[in-house]
C-alpha positions in Angstrom: -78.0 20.9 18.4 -81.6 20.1 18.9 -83.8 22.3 20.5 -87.2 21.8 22.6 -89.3 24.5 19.9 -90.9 23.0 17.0 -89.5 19.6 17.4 -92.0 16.8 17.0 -93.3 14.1 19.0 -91.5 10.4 18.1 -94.6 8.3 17.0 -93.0 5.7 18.6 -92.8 7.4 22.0 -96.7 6.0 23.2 -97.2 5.3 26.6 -97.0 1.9 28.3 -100.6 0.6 27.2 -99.7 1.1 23.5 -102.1 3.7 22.4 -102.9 6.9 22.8 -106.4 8.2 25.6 -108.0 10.0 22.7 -107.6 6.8 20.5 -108.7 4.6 23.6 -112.3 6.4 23.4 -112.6 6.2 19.6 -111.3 2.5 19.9 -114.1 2.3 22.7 -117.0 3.8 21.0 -115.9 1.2 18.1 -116.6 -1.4 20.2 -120.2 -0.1 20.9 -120.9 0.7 17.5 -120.3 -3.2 17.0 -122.4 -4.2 19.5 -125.0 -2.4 18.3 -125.1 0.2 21.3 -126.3 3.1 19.9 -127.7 5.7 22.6 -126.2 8.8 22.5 -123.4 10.1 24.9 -122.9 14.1 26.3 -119.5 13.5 26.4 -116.1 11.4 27.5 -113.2 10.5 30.5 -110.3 8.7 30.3 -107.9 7.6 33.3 -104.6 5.5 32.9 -106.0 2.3 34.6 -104.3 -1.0 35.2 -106.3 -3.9 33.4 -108.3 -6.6 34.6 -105.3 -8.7 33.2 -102.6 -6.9 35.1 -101.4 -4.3 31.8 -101.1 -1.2 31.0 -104.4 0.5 29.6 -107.1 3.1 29.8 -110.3 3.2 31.6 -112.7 4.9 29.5 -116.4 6.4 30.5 -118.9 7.3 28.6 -121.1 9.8 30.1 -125.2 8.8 28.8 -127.3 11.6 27.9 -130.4 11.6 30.0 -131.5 8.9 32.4 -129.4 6.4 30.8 -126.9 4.9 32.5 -122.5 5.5 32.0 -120.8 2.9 30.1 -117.4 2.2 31.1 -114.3 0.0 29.9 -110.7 -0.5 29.6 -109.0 -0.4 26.5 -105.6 -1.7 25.4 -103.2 -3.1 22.9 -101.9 -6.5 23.8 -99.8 -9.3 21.9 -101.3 -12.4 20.3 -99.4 -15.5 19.0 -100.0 -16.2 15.9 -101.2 -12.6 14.3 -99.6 -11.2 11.3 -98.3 -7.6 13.1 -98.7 -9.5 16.9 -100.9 -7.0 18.3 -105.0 -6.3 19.4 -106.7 -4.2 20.4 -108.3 -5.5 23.5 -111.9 -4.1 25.0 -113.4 -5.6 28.4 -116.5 -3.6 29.9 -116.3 -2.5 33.4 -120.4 -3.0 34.3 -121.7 -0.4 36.0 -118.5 1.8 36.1 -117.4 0.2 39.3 -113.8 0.8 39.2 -114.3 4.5 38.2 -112.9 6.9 40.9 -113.7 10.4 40.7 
């Protein structure tokens, strides 16, 4: 008999995008590390979005520090032919936060 205290979370058990909101901002901020974005940011949102491509994913903002402007983008882990374990991670920018509803 199982019961609801202490019992663990199934790894497996992620939501429909694949990962995780807290991973969707570190996989975000990633992305701008790559790019060479470097300005620094008070804090971060997250919102279950559905992608420009029709999936599952997160909408993640970046809230600037000072008169800079909030960087926004969804993040999600999609299927590609051809890969070793058949997923990415996929990033596409949302400019100027234009699908962010608050």
């Amino acid at each position: 008999m199982a019961t609801g205290a202490g019992c663990k979370k199934n790894q497996y058990d992620l939501p429909p995008s694949l990962i995780e909101g807290d991973q969707a901002v570190a996989l975000f901020r990633r992305e701008l590390e790559w790019r060479a974005i470097t300005r620094p940011f008070a804090g971060s949102e997250r919102v279950e979005a559905q992608t420009p491509g029709g999936k599952e994913g997160w909408l993640v903002r970046l809230v600037a520090d000072g008169d800079a402007a909030d960087l926004c983008g969804y993040v999600w882990r999609d299927e590609e032919p051809g890969r070793a374990d058949g997923t990415v991670i996929r990033v596409r920018f949302d400019a100027g936060c234009r699908h962010w509803r608050a």
